[in-house]
Wavefront OBJ file of the C-alpha trace (Angstrom):
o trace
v 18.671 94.653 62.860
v 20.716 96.718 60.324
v 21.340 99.113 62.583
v 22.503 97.100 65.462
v 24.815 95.237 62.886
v 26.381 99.217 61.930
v 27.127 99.981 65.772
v 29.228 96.231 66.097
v 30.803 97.042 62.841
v 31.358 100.434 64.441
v 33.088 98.337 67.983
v 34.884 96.304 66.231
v 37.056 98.849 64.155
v 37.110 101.024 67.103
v 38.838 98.332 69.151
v 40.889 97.557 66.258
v 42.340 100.935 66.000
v 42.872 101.184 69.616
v 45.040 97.664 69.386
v 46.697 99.025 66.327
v 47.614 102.676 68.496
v 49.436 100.804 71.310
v 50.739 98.415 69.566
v 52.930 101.170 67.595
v 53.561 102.867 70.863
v 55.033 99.809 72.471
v 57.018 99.305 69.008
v 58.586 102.849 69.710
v 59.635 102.577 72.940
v 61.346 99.284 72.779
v 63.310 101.345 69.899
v 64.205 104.095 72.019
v 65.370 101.865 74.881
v 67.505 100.067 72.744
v 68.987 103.398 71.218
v 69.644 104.653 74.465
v 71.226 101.591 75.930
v 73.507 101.270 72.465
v 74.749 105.007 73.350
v 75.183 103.945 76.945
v 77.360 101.000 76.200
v 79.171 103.332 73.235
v 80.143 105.736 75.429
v 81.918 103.429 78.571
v 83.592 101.492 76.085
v 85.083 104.344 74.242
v 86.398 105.379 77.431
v 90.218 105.425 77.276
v 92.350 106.036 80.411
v 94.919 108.892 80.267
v 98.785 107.284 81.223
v 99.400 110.642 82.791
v 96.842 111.509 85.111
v 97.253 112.983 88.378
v 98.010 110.812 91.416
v 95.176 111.239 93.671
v 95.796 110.022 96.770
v 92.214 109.542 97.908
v 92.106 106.246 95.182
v 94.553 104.587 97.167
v 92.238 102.938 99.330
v 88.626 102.677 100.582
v 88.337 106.075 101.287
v 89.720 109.853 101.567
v 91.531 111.315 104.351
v 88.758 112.664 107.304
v 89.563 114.281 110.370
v 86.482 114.344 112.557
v 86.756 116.037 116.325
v 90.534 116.364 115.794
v 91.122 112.281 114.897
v 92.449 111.697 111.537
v 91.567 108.778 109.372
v 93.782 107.614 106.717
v 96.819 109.971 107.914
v 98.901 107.732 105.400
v 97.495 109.324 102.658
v 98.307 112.975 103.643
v 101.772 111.294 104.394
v 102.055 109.733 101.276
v 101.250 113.151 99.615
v 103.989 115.402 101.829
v 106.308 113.060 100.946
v 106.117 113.413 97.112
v 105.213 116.626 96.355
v 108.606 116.811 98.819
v 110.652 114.547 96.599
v 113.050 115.523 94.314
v 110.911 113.920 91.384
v 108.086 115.289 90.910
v 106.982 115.157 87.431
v 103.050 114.407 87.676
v 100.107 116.019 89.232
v 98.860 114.837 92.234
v 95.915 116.173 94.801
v 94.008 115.002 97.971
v 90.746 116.317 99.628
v 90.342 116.114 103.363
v 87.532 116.424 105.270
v 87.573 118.368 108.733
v 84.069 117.924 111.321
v 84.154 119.688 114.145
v 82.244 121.785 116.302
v 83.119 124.751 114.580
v 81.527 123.325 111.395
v 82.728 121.076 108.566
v 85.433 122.061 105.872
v 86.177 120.176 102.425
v 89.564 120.507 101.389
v 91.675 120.070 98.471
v 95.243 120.496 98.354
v 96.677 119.950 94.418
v 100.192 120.003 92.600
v 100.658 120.887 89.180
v 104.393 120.514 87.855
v 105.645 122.994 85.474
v 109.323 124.546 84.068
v 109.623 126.769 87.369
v 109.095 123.596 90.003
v 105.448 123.510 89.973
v 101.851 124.831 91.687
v 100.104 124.141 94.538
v 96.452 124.690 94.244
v 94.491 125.004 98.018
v 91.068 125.238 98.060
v 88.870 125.962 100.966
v 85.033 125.077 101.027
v 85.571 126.515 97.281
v 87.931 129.405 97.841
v 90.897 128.889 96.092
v 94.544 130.323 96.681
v 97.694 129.323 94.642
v 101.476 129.282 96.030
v 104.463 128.747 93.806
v 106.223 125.205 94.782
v 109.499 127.337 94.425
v 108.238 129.722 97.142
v 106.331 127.438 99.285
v 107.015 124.174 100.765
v 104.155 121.998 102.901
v 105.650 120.844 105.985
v 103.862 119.017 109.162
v 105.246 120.256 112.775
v 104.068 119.129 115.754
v 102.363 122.123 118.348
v 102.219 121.649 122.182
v 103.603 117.943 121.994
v 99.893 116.569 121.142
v 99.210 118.465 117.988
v 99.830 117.656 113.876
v 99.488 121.090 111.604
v 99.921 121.113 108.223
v 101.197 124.091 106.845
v 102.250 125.870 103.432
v 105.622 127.396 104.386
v 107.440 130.361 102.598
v 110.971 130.538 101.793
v 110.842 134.186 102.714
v 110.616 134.668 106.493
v 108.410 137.982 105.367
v 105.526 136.127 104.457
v 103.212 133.550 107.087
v 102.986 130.520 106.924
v 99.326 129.367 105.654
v 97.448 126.149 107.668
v 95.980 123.729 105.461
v 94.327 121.749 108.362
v 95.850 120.299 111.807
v 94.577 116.959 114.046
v 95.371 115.056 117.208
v 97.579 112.251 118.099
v 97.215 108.953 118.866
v 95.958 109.333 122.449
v 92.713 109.518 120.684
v 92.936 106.324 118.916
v 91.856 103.054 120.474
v 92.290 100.035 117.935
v 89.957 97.305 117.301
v 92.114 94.621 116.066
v 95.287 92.991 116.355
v 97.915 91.740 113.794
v 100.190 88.644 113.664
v 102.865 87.554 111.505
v 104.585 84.523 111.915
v 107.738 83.831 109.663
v 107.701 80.279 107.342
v 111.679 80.974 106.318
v 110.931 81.086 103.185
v 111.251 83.974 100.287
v 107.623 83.853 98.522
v 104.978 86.489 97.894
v 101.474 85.152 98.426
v 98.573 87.110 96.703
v 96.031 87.702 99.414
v 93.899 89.784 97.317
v 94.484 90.615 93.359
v 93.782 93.695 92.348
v 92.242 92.146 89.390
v 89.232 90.556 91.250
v 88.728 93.068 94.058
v 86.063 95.801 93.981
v 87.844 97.156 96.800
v 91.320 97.644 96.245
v 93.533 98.779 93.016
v 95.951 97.288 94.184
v 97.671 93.714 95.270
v 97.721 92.909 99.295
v 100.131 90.368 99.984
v 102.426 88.467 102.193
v 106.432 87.836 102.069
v 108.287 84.964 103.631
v 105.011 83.934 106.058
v 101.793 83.726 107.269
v 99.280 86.752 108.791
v 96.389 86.405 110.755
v 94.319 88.963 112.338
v 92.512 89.016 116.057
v 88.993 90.905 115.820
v 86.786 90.950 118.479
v 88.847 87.763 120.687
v 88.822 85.747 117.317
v 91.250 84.724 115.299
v 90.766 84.834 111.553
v 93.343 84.747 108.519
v 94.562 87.576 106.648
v 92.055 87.356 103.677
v 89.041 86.487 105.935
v 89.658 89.953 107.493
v 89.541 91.838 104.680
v 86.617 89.884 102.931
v 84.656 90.206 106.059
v 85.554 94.055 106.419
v 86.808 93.588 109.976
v 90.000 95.293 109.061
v 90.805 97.097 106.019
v 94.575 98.166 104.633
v 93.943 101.866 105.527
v 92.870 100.757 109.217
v 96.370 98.885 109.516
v 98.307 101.951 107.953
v 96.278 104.247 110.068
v 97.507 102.073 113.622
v 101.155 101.937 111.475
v 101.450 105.457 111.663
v 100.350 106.051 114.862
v 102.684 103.504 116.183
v 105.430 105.513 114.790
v 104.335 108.232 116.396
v 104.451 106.450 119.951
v 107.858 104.388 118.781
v 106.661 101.303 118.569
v 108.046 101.388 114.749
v 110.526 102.730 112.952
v 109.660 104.205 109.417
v 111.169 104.411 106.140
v 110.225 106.709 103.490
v 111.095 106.440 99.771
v 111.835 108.767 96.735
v 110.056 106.910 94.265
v 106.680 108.436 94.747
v 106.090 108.051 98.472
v 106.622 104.413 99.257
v 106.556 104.114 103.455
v 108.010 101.318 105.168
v 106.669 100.514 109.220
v 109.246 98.384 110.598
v 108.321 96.527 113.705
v 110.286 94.168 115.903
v 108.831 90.900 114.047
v 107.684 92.189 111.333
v 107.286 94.997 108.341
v 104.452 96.519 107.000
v 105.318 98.072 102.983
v 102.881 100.245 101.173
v 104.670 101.302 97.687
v 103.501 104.366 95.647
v 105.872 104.774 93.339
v 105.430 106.317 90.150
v 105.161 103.783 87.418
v 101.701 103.410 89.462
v 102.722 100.082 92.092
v 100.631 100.424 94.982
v 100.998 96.964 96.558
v 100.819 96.532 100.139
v 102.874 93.957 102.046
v 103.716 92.556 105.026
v 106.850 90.367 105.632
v 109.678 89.918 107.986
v 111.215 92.467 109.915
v 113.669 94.121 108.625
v 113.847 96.500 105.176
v 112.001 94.668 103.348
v 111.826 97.114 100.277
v 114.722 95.758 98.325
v 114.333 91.878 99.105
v 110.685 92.593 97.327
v 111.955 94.706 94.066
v 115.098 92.273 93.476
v 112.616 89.193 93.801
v 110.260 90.664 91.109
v 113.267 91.892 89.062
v 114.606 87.869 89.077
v 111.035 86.733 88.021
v 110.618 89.201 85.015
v 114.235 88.575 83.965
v 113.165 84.317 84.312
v 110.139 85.223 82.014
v 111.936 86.779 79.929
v 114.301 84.452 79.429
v 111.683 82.096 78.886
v 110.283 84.219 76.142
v 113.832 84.376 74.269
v 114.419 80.733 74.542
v 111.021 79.768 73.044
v 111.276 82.539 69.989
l 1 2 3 4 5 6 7 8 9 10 11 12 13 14 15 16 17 18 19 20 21 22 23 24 25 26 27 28 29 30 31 32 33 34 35 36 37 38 39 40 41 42 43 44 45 46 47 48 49 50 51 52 53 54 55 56 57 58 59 60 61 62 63 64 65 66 67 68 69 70 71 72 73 74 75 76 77 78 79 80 81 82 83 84 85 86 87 88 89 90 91 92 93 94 95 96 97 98 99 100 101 102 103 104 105 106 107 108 109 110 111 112 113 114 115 116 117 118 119 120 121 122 123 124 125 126 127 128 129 130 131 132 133 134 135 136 137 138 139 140 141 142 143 144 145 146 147 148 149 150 151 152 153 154 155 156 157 158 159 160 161 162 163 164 165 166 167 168 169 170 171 172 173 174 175 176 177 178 179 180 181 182 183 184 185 186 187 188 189 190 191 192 193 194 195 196 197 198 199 200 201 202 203 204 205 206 207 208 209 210 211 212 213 214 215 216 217 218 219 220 221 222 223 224 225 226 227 228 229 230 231 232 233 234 235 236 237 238 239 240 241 242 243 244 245 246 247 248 249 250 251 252 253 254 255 256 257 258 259 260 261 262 263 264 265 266 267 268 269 270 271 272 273 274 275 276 277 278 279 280 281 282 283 284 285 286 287 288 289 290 291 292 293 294 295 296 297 298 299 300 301 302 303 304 305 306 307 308 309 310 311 312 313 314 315
C-alpha cells in the first residue's frame, strides 16, 4: 500500500514538473515574439526618406520598361529618361532598368546618371558588366534604323570613338491595342481627382481629368475612367504606351518639357499630360485639346495663392 502510494507521489511531481517545463517555454517564446516584432516595427518607423534621391524612372508606374520579341512596354519611361538626362538641368541622379527577351536570350539592363562639377556620369550595366561614359563626352540619343527600328545609343562627341547600343525595339506595327479612350469636354476649367495618390496602392501619383469627362471602351463596353483603372482593364502606362506610339504613326503631336521630362500627347479632341518635373509632380491628366500644360500650372498657382490668402486673412 505504501509503496503504491510512493510511485503516485512519484506521477504526480513528475507531471508537475513537466507542466512547470512548458509552461516556461511558452513564457519565452511569447517574449521573443514580442521582442522581435518591437524591433520590426522600430526599424520601419525609423525609416526616413532621403529629399534627394535619384529619380528612378521604373517607380513611375506599375512597372519597368520590358522589351520582349522586339515590342517595348512602357517606352514612356525610357522617353521620360532621354529627355532629362538631355535637359539642361540636370542636378539629381536618375536610372532605369530595362528588360530585353528574345530569342537570343534575356538581358537586364540599367542605364544610371550621376551629376557632378564636370556635367555628370552615366553608369551602363549589362547582365552585371558595368562601363562608365563621361556625360561631357557622351550623349544618349534614339535614331530610328531601316524606317521600322528604335536604337538607343551612347554617342561620343569625338567622331573617333563608336557609338555604344544600350538596347533597340520595334515600332508600332507590332502593337494591337485593347481599349479605347473618350473624352468629352463639359466647358468648364476643373480638375477632378480620379485617383489620389494618397489612397492608391498603385500609383504615386494623382490621375485626373481637366475641363470634362473620360470614359474608356474595353472589350465592346463602356466603363468610366476610374472603373478602368480599379478594374485593371487599362492602366496609365498602357495609355502612355498607345500615346507614344500614336506619335510615332502621327496621330498626335507631342510636347516635351525642361522641367524634368514632362510629355504632352496632343490629339485632335483631346490631351493626354504626364508631368515629371523635378520638385517630384508626377500627375497624369487628360483634358481638352490643346497645350494644356500651362492652363494646369496657372490653375494650381491661383488655388495656392487663394489659400494663402486665406491663411493671411485669418492670422
Amino acid at each position: 500500500m505504501k509503496r503504491s502510494f510512493k510511485i503516485m507521489i512519484s506521477v504526480v511531481l513528475i507531471i508537475i514538473f513537466i507542466l512547470i517545463c512548458v509552461t516556461v517555454y511558452l513564457n519565452m517564446s511569447a517574449k521573443k515574439e514580442n521582442v522581435e516584432s518591437s524591433e520590426e516595427n522600430i526599424s520601419t518607423e525609423n525609416v526616413v526618406e532621403d529629399e534627394d534621391v535619384p529619380i528612378d524612372y521604373t517607380r513611375l508606374d506599375d512597372s519597368s520598361v520590358r522589351i520582349l520579341d522586339g515590342t517595348i512596354m512602357n517606352e514612356y519611361l525610357l522617353n521620360n529618361f532621354i529627355n532629362y538626362v538631355s535637359s539642361d538641368d540636370t542636378s539629381r541622379e536618375a536610372k532605369i532598368n530595362i528588360s530585353v527577351e528574345n530569342d537570343d536570350g534575356n538581358k537586364n539592363l540599367t542605364v544610371s546618371f550621376v551629376p557632378n562639377i564636370e556635367g555628370g556620369t552615366y553608369s551602363f550595366s549589362d547582365n552585371g558588366e558595368v562601363r562608365e561614359f563621361k556625360a561631357s563626352e557622351w550623349s544618349i540619343e534614339k535614331k530610328k534604323e531601316y524606317e521600322v527600328l528604335n536604337a538607343i545609343y551612347f554617342v561620343p562627341s569625338n567622331l573617333n570613338d563608336e557609338q555604344v547600343l544600350i538596347c533597340e525595339y520595334g515600332t508600332s506595327a507590332y502593337f494591337s491595342p485593347t481599349f479605347d479612350l473618350t473624352y468629352v469636354r463639359d466647358n468648364s476649367n476643373e480638375i477632378n481627382t480620379i485617383i489620389s495618390k494618397n489612397f492608391s496602392d498603385t500609383y504615386d501619383y494623382n490621375i485626373c481629368t481637366f475641363g470634362g469627362d473620360v470614359t474608356i471602351t474595353y472589350k465592346n463596353k463602356k466603363y468610366s475612367f476610374g472603373d478602368a483603372l480599379e478594374m485593371g482593364y487599362v492602366t496609365i502606362g498602357d495609355i502612355l504606351d498607345q500615346a507614344e506610339i500614336d506619335s510615332n504613326l502621327g496621330k498626335c503631336e507631342v510636347k516635351l518639357y525642361e522641367d524634368g521630362g514632362s510629355t504632352e500627347y496632343v490629339y485632335s479632341n483631346f490631351t493626354i499630360l504626364k508631368f515629371n518635373q523635378l520638385e517630384k509632380n508626377y500627375d497624369f491628366y487628360i483634358g481638352m485639346t490643346g497645350s494644356i500644360y500651362d492652363k494646369i500650372e496657372n490653375l494650381k498657382n491661383q488655388q495656392k495663392e487663394s489659400v494663402n490668402q486665406e491663411e493671411d486673412s485669418t492670422d
